[in-house]
C-alpha positions as CSV (number, residue, x, y, z in Angstrom):
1,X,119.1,75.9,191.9
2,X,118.6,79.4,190.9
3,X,121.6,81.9,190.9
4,X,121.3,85.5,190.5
5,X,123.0,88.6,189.3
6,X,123.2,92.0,190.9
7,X,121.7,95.0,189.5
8,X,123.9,97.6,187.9
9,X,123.0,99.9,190.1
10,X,124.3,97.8,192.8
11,X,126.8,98.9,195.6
12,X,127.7,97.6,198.9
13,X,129.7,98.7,201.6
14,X,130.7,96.9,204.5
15,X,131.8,97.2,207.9
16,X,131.7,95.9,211.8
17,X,127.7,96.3,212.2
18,X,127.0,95.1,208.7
19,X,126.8,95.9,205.0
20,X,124.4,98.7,203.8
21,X,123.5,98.2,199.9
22,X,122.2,100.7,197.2
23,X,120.5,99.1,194.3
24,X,117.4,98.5,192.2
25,X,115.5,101.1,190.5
26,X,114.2,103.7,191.8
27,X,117.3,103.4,194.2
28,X,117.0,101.9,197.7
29,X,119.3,101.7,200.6
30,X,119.1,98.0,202.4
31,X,120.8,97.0,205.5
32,X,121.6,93.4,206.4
33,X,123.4,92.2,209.3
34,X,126.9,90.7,208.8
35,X,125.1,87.1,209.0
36,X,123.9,88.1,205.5
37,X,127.4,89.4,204.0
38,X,127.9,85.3,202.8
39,X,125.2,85.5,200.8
40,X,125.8,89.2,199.4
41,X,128.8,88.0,198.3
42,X,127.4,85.0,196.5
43,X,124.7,87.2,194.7
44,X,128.0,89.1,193.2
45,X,129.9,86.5,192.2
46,X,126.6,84.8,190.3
47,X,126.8,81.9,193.5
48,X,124.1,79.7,194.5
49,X,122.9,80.8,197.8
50,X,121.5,78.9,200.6
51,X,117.9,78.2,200.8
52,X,117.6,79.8,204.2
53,X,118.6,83.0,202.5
54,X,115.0,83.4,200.6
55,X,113.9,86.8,202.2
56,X,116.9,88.2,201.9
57,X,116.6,87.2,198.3
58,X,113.2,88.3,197.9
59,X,113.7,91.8,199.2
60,X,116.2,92.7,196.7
61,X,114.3,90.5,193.7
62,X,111.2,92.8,194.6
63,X,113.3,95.9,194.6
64,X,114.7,95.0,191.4
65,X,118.1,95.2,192.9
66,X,119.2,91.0,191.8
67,X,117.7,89.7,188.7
68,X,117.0,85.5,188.7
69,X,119.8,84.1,186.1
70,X,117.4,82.5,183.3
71,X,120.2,79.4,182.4
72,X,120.0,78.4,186.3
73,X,116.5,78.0,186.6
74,X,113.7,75.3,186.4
75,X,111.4,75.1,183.7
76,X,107.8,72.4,184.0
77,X,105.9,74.5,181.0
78,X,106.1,72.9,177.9
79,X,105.7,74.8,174.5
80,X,102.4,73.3,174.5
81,X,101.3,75.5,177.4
82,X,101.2,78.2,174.6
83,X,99.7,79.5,172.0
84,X,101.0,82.3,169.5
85,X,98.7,85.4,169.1
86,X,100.4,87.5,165.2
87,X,98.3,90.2,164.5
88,X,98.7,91.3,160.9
89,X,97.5,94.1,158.9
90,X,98.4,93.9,155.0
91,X,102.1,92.0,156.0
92,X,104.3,89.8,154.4
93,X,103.2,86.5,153.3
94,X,106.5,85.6,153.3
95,X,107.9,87.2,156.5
96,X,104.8,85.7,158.4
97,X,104.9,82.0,157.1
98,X,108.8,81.9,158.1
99,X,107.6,83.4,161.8
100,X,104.9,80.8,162.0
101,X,107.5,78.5,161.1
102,X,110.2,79.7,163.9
103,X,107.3,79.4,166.7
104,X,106.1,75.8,165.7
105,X,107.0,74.2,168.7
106,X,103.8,76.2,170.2
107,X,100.5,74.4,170.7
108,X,98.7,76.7,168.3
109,X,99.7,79.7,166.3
110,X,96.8,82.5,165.8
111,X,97.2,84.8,163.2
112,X,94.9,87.5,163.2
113,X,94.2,89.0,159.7
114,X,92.9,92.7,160.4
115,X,91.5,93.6,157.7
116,X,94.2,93.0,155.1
117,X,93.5,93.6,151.2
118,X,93.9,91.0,150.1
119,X,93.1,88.7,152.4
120,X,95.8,86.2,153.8
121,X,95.5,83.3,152.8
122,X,96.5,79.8,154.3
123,X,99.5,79.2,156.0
124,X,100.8,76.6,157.2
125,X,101.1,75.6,160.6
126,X,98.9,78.2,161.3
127,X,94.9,79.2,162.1
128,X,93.7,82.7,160.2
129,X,90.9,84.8,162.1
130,X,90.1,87.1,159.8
131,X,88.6,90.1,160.5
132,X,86.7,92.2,157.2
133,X,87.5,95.6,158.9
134,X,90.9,97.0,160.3
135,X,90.4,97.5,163.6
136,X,94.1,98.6,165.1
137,X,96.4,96.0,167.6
138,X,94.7,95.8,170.2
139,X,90.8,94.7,168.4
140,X,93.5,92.3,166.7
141,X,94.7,91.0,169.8
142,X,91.3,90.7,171.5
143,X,89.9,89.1,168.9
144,X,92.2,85.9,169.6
145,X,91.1,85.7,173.4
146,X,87.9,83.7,172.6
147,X,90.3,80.8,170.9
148,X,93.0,80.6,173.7
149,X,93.3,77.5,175.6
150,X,96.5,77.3,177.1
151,X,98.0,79.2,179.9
152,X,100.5,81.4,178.5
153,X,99.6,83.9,175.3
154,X,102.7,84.7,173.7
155,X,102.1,88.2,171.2
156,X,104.4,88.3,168.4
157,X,104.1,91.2,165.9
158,X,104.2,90.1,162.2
159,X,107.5,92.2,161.1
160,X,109.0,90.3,164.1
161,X,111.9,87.3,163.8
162,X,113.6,84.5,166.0
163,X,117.2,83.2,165.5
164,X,116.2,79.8,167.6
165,X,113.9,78.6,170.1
166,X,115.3,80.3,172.9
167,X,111.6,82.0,173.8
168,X,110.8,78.6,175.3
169,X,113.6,79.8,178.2
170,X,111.2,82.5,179.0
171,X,108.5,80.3,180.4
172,X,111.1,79.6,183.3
173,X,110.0,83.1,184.9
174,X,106.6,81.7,185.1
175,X,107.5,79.1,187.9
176,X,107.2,81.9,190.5
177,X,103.8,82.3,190.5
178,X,103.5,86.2,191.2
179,X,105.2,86.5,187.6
180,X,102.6,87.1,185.4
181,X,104.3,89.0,182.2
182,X,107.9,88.0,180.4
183,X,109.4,90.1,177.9
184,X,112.7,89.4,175.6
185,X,114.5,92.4,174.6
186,X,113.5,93.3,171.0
187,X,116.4,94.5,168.6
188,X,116.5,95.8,165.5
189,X,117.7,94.2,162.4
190,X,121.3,94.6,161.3
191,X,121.5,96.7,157.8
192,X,124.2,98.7,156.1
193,X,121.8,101.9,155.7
194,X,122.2,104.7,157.7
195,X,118.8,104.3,159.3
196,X,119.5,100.8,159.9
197,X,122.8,101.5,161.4
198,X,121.1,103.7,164.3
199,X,118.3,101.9,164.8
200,X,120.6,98.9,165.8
201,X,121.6,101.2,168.8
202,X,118.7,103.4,169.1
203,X,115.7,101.4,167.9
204,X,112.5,102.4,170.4
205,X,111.6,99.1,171.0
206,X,114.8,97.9,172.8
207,X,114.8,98.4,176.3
208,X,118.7,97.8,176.5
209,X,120.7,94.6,177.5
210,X,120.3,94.8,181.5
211,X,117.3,92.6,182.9
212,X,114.6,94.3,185.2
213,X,111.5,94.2,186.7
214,X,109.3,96.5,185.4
215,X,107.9,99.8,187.1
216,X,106.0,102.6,186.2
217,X,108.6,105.4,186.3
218,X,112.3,103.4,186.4
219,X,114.8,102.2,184.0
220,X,112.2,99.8,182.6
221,X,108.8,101.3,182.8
222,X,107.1,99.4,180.3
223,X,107.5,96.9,177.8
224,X,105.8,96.6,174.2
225,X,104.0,94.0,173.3
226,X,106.2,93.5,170.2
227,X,107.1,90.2,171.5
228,X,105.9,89.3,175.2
229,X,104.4,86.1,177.3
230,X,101.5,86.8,179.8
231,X,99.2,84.4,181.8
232,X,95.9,84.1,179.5
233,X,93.8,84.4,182.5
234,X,95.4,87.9,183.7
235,X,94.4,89.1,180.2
236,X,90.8,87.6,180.7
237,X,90.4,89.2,184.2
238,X,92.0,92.6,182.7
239,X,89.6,92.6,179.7
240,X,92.5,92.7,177.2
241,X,93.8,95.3,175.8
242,X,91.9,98.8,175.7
243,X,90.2,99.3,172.4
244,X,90.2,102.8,172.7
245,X,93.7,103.4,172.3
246,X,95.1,103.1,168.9
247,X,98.6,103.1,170.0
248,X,99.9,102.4,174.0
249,X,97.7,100.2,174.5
250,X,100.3,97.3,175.4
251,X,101.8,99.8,177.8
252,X,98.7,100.6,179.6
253,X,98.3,96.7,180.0
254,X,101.2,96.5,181.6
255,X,100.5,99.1,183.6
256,X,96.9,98.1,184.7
257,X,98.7,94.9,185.7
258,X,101.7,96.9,187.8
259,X,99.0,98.8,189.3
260,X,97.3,95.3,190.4
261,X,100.3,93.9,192.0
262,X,101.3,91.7,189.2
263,X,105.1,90.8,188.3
264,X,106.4,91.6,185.7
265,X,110.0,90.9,183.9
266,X,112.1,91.8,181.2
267,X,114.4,89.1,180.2
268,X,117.1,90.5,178.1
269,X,118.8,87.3,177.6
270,X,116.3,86.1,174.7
271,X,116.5,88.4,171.6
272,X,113.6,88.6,169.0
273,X,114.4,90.6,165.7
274,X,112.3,93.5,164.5
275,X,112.3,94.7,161.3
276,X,113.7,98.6,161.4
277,X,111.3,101.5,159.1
278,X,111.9,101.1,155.6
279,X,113.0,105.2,155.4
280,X,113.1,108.0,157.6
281,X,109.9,109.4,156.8
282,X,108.3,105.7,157.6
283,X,110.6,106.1,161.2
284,X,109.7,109.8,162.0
285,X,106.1,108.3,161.5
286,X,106.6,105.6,163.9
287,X,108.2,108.2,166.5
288,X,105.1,110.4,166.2
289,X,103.0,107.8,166.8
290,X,104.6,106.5,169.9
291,X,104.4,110.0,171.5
292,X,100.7,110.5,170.7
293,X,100.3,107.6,173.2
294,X,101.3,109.3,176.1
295,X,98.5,112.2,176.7
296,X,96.1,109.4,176.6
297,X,98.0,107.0,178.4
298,X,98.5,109.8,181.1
299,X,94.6,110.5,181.4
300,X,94.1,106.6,182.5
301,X,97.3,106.7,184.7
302,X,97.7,110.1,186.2
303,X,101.5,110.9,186.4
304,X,102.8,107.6,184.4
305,X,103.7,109.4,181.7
306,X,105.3,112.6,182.9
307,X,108.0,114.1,181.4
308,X,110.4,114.8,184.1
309,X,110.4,112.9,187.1
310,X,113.0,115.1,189.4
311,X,113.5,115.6,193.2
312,X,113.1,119.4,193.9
313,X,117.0,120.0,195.3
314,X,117.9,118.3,192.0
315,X,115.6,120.9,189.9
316,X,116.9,123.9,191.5
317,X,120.3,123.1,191.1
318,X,120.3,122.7,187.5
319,X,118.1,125.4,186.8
320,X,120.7,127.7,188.1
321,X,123.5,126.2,186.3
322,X,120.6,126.7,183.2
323,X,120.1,130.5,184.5
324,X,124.0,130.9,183.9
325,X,124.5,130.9,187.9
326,X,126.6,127.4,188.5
327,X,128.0,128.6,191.8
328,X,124.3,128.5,193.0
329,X,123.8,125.0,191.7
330,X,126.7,123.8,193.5
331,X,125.5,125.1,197.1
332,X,122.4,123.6,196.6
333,X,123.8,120.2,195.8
334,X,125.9,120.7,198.5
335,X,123.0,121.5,200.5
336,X,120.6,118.3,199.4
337,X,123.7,116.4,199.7
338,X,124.0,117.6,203.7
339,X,120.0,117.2,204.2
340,X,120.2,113.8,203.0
341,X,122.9,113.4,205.3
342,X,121.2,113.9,208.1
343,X,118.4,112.3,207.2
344,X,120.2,109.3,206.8
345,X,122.2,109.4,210.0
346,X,121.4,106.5,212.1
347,X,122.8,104.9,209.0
348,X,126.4,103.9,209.5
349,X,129.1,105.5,206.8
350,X,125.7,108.4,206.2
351,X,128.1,110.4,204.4
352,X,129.4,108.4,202.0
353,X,126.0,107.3,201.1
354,X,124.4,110.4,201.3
355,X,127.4,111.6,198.7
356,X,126.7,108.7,196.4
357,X,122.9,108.9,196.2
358,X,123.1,112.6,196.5
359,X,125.6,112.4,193.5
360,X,123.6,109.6,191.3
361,X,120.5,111.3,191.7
362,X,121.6,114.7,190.3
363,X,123.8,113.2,187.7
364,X,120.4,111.2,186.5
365,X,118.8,114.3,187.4
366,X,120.5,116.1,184.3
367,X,119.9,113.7,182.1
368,X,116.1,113.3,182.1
369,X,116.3,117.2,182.1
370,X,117.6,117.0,179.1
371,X,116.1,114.4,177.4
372,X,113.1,116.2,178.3
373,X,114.3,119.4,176.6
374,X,114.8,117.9,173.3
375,X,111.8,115.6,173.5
376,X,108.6,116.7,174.8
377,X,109.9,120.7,175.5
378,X,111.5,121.3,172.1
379,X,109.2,123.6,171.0
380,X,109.5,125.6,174.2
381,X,113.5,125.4,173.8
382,X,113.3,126.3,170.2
383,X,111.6,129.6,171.0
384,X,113.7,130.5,173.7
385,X,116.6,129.3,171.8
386,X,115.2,131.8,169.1
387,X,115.3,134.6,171.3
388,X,117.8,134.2,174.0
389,X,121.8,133.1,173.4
390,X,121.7,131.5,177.1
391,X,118.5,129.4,176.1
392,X,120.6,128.5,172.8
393,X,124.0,127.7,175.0
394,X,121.4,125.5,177.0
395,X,119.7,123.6,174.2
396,X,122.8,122.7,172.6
397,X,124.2,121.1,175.9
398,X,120.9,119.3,175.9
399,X,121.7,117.6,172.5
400,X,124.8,117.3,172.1
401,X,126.1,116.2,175.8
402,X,124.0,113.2,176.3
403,X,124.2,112.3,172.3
404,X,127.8,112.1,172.5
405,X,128.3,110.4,175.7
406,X,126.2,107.9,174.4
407,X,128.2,107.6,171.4
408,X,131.2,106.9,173.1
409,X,129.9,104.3,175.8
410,X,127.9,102.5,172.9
411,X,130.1,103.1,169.8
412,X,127.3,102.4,167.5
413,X,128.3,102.2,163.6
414,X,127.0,105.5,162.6
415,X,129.8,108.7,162.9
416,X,129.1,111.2,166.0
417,X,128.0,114.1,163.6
418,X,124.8,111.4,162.3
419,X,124.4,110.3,165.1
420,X,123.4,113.6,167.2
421,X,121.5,114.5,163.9
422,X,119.3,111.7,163.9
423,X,118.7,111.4,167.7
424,X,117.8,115.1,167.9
425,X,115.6,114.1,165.0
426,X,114.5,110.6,166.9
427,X,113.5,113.0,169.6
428,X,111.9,115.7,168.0
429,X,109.5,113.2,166.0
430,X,108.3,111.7,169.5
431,X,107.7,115.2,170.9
432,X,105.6,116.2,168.6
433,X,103.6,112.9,168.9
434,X,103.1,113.9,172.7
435,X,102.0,117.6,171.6
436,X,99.7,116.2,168.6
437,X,97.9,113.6,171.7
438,X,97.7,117.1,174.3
439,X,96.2,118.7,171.8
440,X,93.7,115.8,170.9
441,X,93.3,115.1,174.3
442,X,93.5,119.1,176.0
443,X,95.6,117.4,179.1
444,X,98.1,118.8,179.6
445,X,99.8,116.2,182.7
446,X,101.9,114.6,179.6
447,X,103.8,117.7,179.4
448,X,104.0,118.7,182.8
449,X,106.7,117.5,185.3
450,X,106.6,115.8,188.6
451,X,108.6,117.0,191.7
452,X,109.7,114.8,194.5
């Protein structure tokens, strides 16, 4: 039987009428009866719960508030329900024949050669498609459609590895048939560089260690198709991936198949290794290229790839503590936090929730503000930094406060000083990718932010 684990946003409080819960993300506020506290309590403590208890279940799973545990659940789908799509552009012979190798146990491994010069040649336990002419990931990736047989594609990138055959747990999501797209977490390979050292912790493909389902505009908004599972016929019905788009364009999948209802999950628990950038250049390259995604991206999903997501209370609190005016910033939180209050007020303990939310929200509030300052807005802080000591005092804070709290909840193997250094750099590099696709694009809803 399937046992689950709470969100970590989760929080419960209980009490004579019943228990009101905070999880998921974005945050929502449940109340159950006290009929339900049993099986709360088993969701905590990782339990099996009741059959009878599958609404209450499925609430929170579609909230993204519990997560199914993938070592307690079913699996029917064999390997041979799969077959491996590898795009590769001028790879590694040897770095592809030992992934072929690692995902034998598939019914068919599909390598598409795009373009390469040379051209690959045979490999063993695997079919070449060669195209003459480069034609980016996703031609790559269409390409293979038309030789797919089996129900689940599995996308692999070619500078991609696998420990074991721990992927095969990930077809266990696809016995609930509204799941139609499993990712593993992707991490970067261990090195002694320096680059290699922060990418371990900051690589831009790993998504972190907490499961999710996936949501334009929470924790997990998307998921690359570095390494990821997905129902062949959804990519039929989709017409694959957009060959417009030279990069994004396994984000705005995922994202045409969020906006058609589909389910989809990041499963943390299975790790695939991706090679980090050979030098910084070859990273700051990478980071660029990510962020010249998101104009385009935003033209085909209108506010997906915003900036700033922030409530309004939350925006005009900080920018008075910006404006040098905290006392101001602290009424108004004091005020949302009231508002909220009584907005909430049928609900029993309102204050204590309304204080928690209140308090979450503009804690989270701060952080995408600054992440937003040193990412897509660094040129705009760099000039006022330039010419105002309050708009330096205020960029500062915005790299070196999140950098360093970071540092100290993660305690990656690269010294504080490096660290901020290369983040602010990591950030930088993607900011002016999103710039470079405005530009291209004249839109300008990638830099602009979104109020609530």
């Amino acid at each position: 039987m399937t046992r689950y684990q709470t969100d970590s946003s989760w929080w419960r409080r209980a009490n004579t009428e019943g228990d009101t819960v905070v999880a998921g993300s974005p945050l929502k506020v449940f109340r159950f009866s006290s009929a339900a506290r049993s099986v709360l309590e088993a969701l905590e403590n990782h339990a099996e719960v009741s059959s009878s208890s599958t609404s209450t279940i499925q609430r929170l799973l579609d909230a993204g508030a519990v997560h199914p545990i993938l070592d307690s659940m079913e699996i029917s789908l064999k390997p041979s329900a799969v077959t491996v799509v590898i795009p590769v552009h001028n790879g590694s012979i040897e770095q592809l024949s030992k992934l072929v190798a690692q995902v034998s146990a598939a019914h068919k491994v599909l390598v598409i050669d795009d373009g390469s010069s040379p051209a690959l040649t045979e490999i063993t336990g695997a079919q070449i498609i060669r195209r003459d002419t480069a034609g980016g990931p996703a031609v790559a990736r269409n390409t293979a459609l038309d030789h797919i047989t089996t129900p689940i594609t599995f996308f692999l990138d070619a500078d991609t590895s696998l420990s074991d055959d721990s992927w095969i747990n990930l077809l266990k999501h696809f016995e609930d048939s509204s799941v139609g797209v499993v990712a593993p977490r992707i991490a970067s390979e261990s090195g002694s560089t320096l680059l290699q050292r922060y990418e371990a912790s900051e690589s831009p493909l790993d998504l972190g260690p907490e499961p999710a389902r996936i949501r334009k505009n929470s924790r997990v908004s998307y998921v690359p198709t570095t390494a990821l599972l997905i129902r062949t016929d959804l990519l039929r019905v989709h017409r694959g991936f957009d060959e417009s788009l030279r990069y994004g364009e396994d984000v705005d999948l995922v994202w045409r198949l969020l906006e058609a209802d589909v389910v989809c999950r990041y499963e943390p628990s299975v790790v695939v290794l991706h090679s980090p950038r050979a030098s910084l250049l070859d990273a700051w390259k990478q980071r660029v290229s990510y962020g010249s995604a998101a104009a385009p991206l935003n033209q085909r999903h209108p506010g997906a790839a915003t900036p700033l997501r922030i409530n309004r209370w939350s925006a005009l609190a900080w920018s008075a503590f910006a404006i040098g005016h905290p006392l101001i910033g602290l009424t108004i939180g004091a005020g949302s936090t009231v508002a909220l209050e009584r907005k909430i007020s049928s609900q029993p303990d309102s204050r204590t929730l309304a204080l928690r939310l209140a308090g979450q929200g503009n804690i989270h509030a701060g952080r995408m503000i600054a992440q937003a300052i040193t990412r897509t807005w660094w040129p705009i802080a760099l000039v006022l930094a330039l010419f105002s000591r309050r708009g330096r005092r205020v960029a500062l804070a915005a790299i070196v406060l999140p950098s360093l709290t970071k540092w100290f909840a993660t305690k990656p193997k690269v010294d504080p000083v490096s660290y901020c250094a290369l983040k602010l750099a990591d950030d930088v590099a993607y900011g002016t990718g999103v710039w470079k696709g405005v530009i291209a694009t004249r839109d300008l809803g990638a830099l602009s932010p979104k109020f609530d």
